[in-house]
N, C-alpha and C positions, 0 to 999 in steps of 0.2 A: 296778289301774291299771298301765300299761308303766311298767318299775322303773326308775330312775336310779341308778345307783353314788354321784352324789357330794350326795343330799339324804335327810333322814331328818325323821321329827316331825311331818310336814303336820297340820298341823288348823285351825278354824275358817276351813276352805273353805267354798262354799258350795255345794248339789246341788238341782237342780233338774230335772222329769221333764216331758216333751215326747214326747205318743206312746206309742213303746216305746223310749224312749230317754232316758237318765239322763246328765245333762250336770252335771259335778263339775270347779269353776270355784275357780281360784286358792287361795290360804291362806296359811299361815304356816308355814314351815318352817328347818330350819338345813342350813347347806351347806358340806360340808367345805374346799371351794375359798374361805372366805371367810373374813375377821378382823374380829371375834375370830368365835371358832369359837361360842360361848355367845351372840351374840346372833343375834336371828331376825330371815329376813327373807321379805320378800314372792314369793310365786310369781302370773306371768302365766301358767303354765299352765291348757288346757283340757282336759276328756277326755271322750268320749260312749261310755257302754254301750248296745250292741244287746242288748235281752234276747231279740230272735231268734233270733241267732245267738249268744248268751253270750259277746260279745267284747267290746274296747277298741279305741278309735277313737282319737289325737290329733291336735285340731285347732289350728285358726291361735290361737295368743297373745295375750292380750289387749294393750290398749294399753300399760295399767300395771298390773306387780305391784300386787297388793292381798290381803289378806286381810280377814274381819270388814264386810263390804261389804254394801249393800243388793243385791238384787236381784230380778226377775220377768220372766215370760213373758208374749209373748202369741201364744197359740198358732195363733192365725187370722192372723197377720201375720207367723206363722216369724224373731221376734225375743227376743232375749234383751236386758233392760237393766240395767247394773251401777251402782251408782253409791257414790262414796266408797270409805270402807278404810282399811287401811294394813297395818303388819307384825306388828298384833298378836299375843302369843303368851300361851298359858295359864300357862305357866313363870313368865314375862315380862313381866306387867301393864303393867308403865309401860316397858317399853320399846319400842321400833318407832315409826314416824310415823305419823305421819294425813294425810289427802289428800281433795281435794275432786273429783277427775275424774272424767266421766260418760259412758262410751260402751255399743255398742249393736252384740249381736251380731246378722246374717243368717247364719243356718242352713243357707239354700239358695246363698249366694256363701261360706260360710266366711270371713267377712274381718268386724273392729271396726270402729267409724266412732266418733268421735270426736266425743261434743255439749257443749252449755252447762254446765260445771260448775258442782257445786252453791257458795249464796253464801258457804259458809266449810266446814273442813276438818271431816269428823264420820267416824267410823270405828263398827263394833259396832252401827249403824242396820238397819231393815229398810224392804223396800221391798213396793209394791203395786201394780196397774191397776185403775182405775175409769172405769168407759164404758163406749162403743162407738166406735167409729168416729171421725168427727171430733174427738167430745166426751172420746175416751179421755187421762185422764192419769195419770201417772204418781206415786204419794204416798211420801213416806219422813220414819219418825218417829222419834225416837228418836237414842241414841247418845253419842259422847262426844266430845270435841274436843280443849281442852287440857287440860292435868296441871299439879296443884296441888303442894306440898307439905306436911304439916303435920310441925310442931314443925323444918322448916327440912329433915328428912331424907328421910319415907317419903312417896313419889308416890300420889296421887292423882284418879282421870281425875275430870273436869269433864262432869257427864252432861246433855243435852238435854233439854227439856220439850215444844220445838217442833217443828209438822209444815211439810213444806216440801212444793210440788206444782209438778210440768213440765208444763206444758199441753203435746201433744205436735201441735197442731196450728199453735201462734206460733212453729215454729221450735224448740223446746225450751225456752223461757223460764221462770224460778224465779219462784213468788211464796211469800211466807211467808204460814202460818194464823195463827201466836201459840202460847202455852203449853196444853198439854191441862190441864194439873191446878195448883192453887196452891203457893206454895211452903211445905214441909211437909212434904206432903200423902204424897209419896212421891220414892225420890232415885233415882229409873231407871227405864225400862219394864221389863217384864216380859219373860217370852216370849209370845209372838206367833202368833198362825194367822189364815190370812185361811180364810172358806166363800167358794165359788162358785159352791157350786151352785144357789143360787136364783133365781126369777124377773127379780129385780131388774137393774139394772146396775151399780149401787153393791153391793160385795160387803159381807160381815158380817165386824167382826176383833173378836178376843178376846183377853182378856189373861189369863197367868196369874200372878199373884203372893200370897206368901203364903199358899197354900192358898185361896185366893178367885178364882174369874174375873170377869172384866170383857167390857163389849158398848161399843166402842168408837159415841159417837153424830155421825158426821161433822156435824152442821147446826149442831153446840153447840158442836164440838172438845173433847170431853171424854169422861169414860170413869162408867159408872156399873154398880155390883155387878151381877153374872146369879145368880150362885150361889158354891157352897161346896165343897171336895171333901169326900164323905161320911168318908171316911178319912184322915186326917193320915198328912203324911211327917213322919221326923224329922230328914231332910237334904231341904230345899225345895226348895238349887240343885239336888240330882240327880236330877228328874225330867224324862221327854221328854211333850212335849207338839207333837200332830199334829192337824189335821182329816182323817178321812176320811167319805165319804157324806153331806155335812151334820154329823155329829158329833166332839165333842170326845173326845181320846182324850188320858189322861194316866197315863204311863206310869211306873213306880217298880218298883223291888226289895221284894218281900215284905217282907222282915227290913228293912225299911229304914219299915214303915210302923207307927204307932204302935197297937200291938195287943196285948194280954197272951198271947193266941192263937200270935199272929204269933211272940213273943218266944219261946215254949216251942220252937216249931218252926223256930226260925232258924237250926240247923244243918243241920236236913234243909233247908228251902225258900230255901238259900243263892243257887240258881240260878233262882231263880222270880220272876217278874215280875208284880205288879199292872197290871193296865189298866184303871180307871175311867173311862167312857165316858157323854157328856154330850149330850143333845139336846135345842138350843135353842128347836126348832119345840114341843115337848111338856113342854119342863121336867123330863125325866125323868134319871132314871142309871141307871146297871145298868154289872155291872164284871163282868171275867172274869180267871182267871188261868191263866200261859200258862210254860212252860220254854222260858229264855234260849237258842236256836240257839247261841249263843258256848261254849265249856269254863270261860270266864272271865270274870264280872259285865263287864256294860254299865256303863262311865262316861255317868250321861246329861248331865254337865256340862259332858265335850266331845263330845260322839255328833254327829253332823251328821244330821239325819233333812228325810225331805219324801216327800209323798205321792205313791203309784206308779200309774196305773190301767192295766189291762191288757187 
């Protein structure tokens, strides 16, 4: 991305792919020109890769710095919509805001617009389209709000259960669904992938938590088991989890999966990546293993990943 002198750290941006074009949207970063220099703050920056021409583009800024933010395309209406955030940092748990603002980029004007923000502050959310046309809205679920303390000292975020939708044809108007899951039951989503590529209008979302996926059932608002990963991680947060083609793809370090196998060879297969790959339509799996492009293990707990099609 065009380098800046005076910012360093960027992460839990978010990157989403339109086209041939990779549009990598705000984050959390720290900035020398700031005080204190140790806390993090929100970047409005945008930037689009042409994988045409293998370059960087920078475009117009969004309204408000955000990091940790819902967002989605819709690529038949050449918009991008962001919503929520704040200046989350991975260092930095409990520190940075949270924000409730909801704008909406055109692609083809280069400029934000400015809608109905969401009805209270949620940051660390993800967002989705479901429809078509008139009936297309906008869903985002999940996330965090305010910060608790326990024993009086260490912060604690305050995480969501509920899903909230912008009809986008009242003008952008909020209505709330309710809780997906009981209290319990589980104390945060997961990671998230939406399918789109099937017939329907309503896409398919999955969850992954704990070594288990989930088939999210919009008509219920709740989430119920698909399956299992055939192989155990032994660090849960550091895997990536992507759709492509319809399928589930979840991605982990070798040495990092729970295997006697695995264990002998975890000097050599330092650099190696599991990918066990999941299809919903068939119930099936089947996994491959692949060497890390990087010289240096994939963190996948802050990797920002999103599917590319070419």
């Amino acid at each position: 991305m065009p380098c800046n002198p005076h910012v360093y750290g960027l992460c839990n941006f978010t990157s989403i792919c339109i086209g041939s074009h990779l549009y990598v949207l705000g984050g959390s970063l720290f900035d020398t020109r700031s005080y204190p220099l140790d806390y993090p703050c929100p970047s409005s920056s945008a930037f689009r890769f042409d994988f045409g021409t293998f370059s960087w583009e920078t475009l117009a800024p969004m309204i408000n710095p955000r990091g940790s933010f819902a967002c989605a395309a819709a690529p038949n209406l050449d918009k991008i919509l962001v919503a929520g955030g704040g200046s989350r940092h991975t260092m930095f748990g409990a520190a940075g805001s949270r924000m409730s603002s909801v704008e909406m980029y055109d692609i083809g004007k280069d400029e934000w617009v400015a809608l109905d923000g969401l009805p209270r502050f949620r940051a660390g959310c993800v967002g989705f389209f479901v429809g078509n046309g008139e009936e297309r809205e906008f869903w985002v679920m999940g996330g965090y709000g305010e910060s608790r303390t326990v024993s009086g000292v260490f912060p604690v975020d305050q995480y969501y259960r509920d899903v909230l939708v912008m009809e986008m044809k009242n003008g952008g108007k909020w209505r709330e669904l309710g809780d997906m899951w009981e209290e319990g039951e589980r104390w945060k989503l997961g990671k998230i992938v939406v399918v789109e590529d099937g017939p329907l209008e309503a896409p398919a979302v999955f969850m992954l938590d704990r070594g288990d996926i989930f088939s999210y059932i919009m008509a219920s608002n709740s989430w119920i088991k698909e399956t299992s990963l055939p192989r155990k991680t032994s660090d849960e947060s550091s895997v990536g989890f992507v759709a492509l083609d319809g399928e589930l793809h979840v991605m982990s370090h070798l040495n990092g999966v729970k295997s006697k196998e695995c264990q002998r060879l975890r000097q050599q297969k330092r650099s190696t990546m599991l990918v066990q790959i999941y299809h919903p339509r068939t119930k099936s799996w089947r996994s491959v293993t692949t060497r890390s492009p990087f010289q240096h293990p994939l963190d996948f707990k802050t990797a920002v990943m999103c599917t590319i099609r070419l």
